[in-house]
C-alpha positions in Angstrom: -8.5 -34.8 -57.9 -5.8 -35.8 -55.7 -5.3 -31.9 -54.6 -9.0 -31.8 -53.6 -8.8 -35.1 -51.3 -6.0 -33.6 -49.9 -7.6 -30.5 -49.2 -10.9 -32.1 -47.9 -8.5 -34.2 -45.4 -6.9 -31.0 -43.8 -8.3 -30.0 -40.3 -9.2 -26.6 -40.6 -7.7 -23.6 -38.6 -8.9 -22.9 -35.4 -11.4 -19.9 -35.3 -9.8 -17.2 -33.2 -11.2 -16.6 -29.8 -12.0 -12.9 -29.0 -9.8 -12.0 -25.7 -11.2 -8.9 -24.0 -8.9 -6.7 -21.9 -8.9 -8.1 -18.1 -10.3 -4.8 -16.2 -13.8 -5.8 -18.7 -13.5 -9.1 -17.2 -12.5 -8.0 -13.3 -15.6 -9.0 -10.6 -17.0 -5.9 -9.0 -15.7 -7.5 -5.8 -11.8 -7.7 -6.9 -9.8 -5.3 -6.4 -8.0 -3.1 -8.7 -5.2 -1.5 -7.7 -4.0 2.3 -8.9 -0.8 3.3 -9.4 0.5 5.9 -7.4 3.5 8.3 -8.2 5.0 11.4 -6.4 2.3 14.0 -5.2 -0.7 14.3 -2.7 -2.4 10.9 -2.3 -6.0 11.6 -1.0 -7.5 8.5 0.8 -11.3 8.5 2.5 -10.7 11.3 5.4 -6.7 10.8 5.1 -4.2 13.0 2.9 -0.4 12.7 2.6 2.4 13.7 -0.1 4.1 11.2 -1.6 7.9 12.0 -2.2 10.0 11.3 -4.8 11.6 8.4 -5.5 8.5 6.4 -3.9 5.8 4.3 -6.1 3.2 2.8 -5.2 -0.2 1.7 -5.7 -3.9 2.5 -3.8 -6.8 0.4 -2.9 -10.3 0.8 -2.0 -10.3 -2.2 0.9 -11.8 -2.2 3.1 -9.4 -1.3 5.1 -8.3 1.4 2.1 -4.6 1.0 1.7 -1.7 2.7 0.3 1.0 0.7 -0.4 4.6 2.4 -1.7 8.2 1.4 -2.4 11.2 4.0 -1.9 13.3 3.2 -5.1 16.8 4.2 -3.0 16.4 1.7 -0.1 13.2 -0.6 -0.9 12.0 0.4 2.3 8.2 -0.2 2.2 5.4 1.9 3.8 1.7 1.0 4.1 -0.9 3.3 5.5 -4.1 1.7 6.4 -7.4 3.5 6.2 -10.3 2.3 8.2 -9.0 -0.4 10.3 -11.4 -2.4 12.5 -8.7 -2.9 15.0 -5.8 -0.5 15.4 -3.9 -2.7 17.5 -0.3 -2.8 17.0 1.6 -6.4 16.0 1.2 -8.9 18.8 5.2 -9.9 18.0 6.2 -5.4 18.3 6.2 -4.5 21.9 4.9 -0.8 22.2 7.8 1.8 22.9 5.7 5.0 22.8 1.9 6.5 23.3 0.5 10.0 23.3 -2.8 11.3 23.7 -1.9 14.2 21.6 0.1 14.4 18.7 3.7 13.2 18.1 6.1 15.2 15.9 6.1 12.8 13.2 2.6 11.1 12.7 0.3 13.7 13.6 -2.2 11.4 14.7 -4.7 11.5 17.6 -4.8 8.8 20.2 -1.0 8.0 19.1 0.8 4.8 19.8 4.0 3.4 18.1 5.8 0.5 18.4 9.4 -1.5 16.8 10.4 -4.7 16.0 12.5 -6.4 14.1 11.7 -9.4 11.9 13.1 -13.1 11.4 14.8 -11.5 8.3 16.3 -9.2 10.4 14.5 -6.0 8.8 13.2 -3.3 11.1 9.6 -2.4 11.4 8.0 0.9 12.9 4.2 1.0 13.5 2.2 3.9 14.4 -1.4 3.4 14.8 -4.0 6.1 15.8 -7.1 8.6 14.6 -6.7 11.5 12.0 -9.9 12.7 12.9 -12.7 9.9 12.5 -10.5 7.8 10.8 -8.5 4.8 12.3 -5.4 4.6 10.7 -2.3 2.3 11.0 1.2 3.3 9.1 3.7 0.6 8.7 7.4 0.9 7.5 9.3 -1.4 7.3 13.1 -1.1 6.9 15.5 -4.3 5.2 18.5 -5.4 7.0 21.3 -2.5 7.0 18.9 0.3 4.9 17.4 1.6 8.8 18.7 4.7 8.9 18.8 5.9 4.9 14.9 4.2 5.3 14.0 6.0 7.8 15.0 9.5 6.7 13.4 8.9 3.1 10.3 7.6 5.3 10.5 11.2 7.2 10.0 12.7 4.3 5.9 11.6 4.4 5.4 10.6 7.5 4.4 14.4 9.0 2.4 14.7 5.7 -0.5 12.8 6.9 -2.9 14.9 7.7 -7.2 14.7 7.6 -8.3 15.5 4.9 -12.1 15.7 3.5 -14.5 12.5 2.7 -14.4 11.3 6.2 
């Protein structure tokens, strides 16, 4: 008898709550990034090769980005697809333009600027057209890693190229 009062006084467990993966649960609006490893990366009208040693991950935007990481310096480099304005940074001052293409970014309509930031890293810009597409590339180098980041950043930057789905 005294068992059964105790038993009938003894909150019972909670009932488990069924927990569904997130992307089930993700708005059609969010955003999902991809991952993005050493290759070709094809973007909407864009293509480029990642090299190794750089991650990354993709996005649909708008503006489609890719967004990667070089493992040896942490230097960063975004490429924007699809830009409403291709304008460069209003704090980078613009050190070269070309009408035709440069010998890294082979980009029409060309324009490149540098800067360096309050944290003292180094950023390169190059905005421009591959084809019909707008697109703005952005490295961006930390403090003492400019010239190791800048070489591992040559390794892509003439890889951009147009590709199909414009």
């Amino acid at each position: 008898m005294i068992l059964a009062m105790l038993l009938l006084g003894c909150p019972k467990p909670p009932q488990p709550t069924e927990v569904s993966p997130g992307w089930i649960e993700a708005r059609e609006d969010e955003e999902v990034p991809v991952p993005v490893g050493t290759g070709e990366w094809l973007g909407n009208g864009v293509s480029l090769w990642v090299a190794p040693g750089w991650r990354g991950e993709h996005t649909q935007g708008p503006p489609e980005r890719l967004s990667l990481r070089d493992g040896e310096t942490d230097t960063t480099l975004v490429v924007e697809l699809g830009v409403e304005d291709i304008a460069l940074p209003r704090h980078c001052t613009a050190v070269f333009e070309d009408a035709g293409r440069y010998r890294s970014v082979a980009l029409d309509e060309l324009r490149t600027a540098s800067c360096v930031e309050e944290d003292g890293a180094l950023l390169q810009v190059w905005v421009g057209r591959a084809e019909f597409v707008a697109v703005r590339v952005v490295a961006r180098y930390p403090q003492g890693q400019a010239i190791r980041g800048k070489q591992r950043v040559e390794a892509i930057l003439p890889t951009i190229s147009p590709a199909g789905g414009a």
